[in-house]
Structure formats: structure tokens, C-alpha cells
N, C-alpha and C positions, 0 to 999 in steps of 0.2 A: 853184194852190190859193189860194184867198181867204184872206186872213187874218182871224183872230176881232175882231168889231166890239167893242171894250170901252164904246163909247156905247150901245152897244142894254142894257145892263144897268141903264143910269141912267132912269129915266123923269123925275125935275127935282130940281133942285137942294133940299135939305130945308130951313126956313125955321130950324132949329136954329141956335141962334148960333155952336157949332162949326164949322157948315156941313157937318154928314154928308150925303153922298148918302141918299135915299131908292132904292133896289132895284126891280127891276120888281114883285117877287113882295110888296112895299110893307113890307117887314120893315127895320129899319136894321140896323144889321154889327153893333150891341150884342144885340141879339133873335135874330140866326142865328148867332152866339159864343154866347149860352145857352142855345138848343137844342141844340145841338152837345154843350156842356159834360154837358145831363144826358142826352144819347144815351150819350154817349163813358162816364159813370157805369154807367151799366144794362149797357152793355155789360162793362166793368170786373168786372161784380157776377158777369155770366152765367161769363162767364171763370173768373173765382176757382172758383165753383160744380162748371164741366168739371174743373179741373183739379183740384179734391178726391175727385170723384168717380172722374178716371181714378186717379189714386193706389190708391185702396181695391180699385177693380174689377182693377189687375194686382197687386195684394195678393193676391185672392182666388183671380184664376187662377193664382200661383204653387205657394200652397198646396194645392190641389185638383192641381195636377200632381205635384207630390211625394207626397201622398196617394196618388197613383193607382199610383207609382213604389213605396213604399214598401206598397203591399196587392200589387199583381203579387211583391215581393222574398219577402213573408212567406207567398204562398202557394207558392213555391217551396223555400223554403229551412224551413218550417212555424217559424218562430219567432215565438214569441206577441207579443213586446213590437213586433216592426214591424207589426201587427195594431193595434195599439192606438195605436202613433204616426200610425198612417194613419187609424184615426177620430177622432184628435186634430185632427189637422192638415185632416182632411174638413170639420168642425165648425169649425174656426178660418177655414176658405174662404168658405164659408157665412155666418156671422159679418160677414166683410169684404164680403161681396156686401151684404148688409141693409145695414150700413151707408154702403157708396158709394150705392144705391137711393135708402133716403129719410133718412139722418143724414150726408150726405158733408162737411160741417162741427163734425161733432162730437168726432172722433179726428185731432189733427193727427200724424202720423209725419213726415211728410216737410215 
């Protein structure tokens, strides 16, 4: 196996009084440290964004599953109030779904 040439990245020395190398791709290491930095933001940003929305969305699938637990009980058992905590709790599913969709920064729980 050849080993990785570390000269082929340099195309000349930079006239910079530091003496930075110039890069082949002709970016100095300060210009590919700040793309990086606002890749590494955006990225940050996308992040936060998933991770509110996943919050909401097993928010919503919880509730809808209880719902669903709680309308099979009360058609069984014919008691009105679990009827009605299952189109609460239906409506509260619902609810969380809209907003993990398009408000997934607007309700922090967690």
C-alpha cells in the first residue's frame, strides 16, 4: 500500500507572512475552518428542528394509541366517560401532530 502523499495537497508555499500553505483546491485552512463552521451551524439548526419535531410526533402517536385503547374499553364495558376521554385524548393526538408538522419549536415539553 502506498502511503498518502501529504505534498500533493500543497500546490506553493503562500506569500502570507505567517507562512500558511495555500491548498490545492486554493482555499487557506482559515476559509475551509469557516465553511466548515457555518456547514457545522446549519447542520446544528436541522438537528434541533428533527429532534422537536420527533418529540411532538411520539407525543401524538402516544395519545392516539391510548385513544384508541380507551374507545375499544368503552365500547366494551359501554361507559360514557371513557368515550369521551378517547375523543379527548383523539383531539390532543391530533393537536401534537400539527404541531411537530409545521410549529415543532413552538411547545417545548421536553
Amino acid at each position: 500500500m502506498r502511503p498518502f502523499p501529504i505534498a500533493h495537497y500543497y500546490v506553493a508555499e503562500s506569500p502570507h507572512p505567517l507562512g500558511e500553505p495555500v491548498f490545492a483546491g486554493g482555499k487557506a485552512p482559515a476559509q475551509i475552518a469557516r465553511a466548515l463552521r457555518k456547514r457545522a451551524t446549519v447542520a446544528e439548526k436541522k438537528r434541533d428542528l428533527a429532534l422537536a419535531a420527533y418529540h411532538h410526533f411520539e407525543m401524538s402517536s402516544a395519545s392516539v394509541q391510548i385513544a384508541i385503547v380507551l374507545a375499544s374499553a368503552s365500547i366494551i364495558t359501554t361507559i360514557p366517560a371513557l368515550f369521551w376521554t378517547a375523543g379527548a385524548l383523539g383531539v390532543v393526538g391530533v393537536a401534537f401532530c400539527v404541531i411537530g408538522f409545521w410549529f415543532p419549536t413552538a411547545v417545548h415539553l421536553f
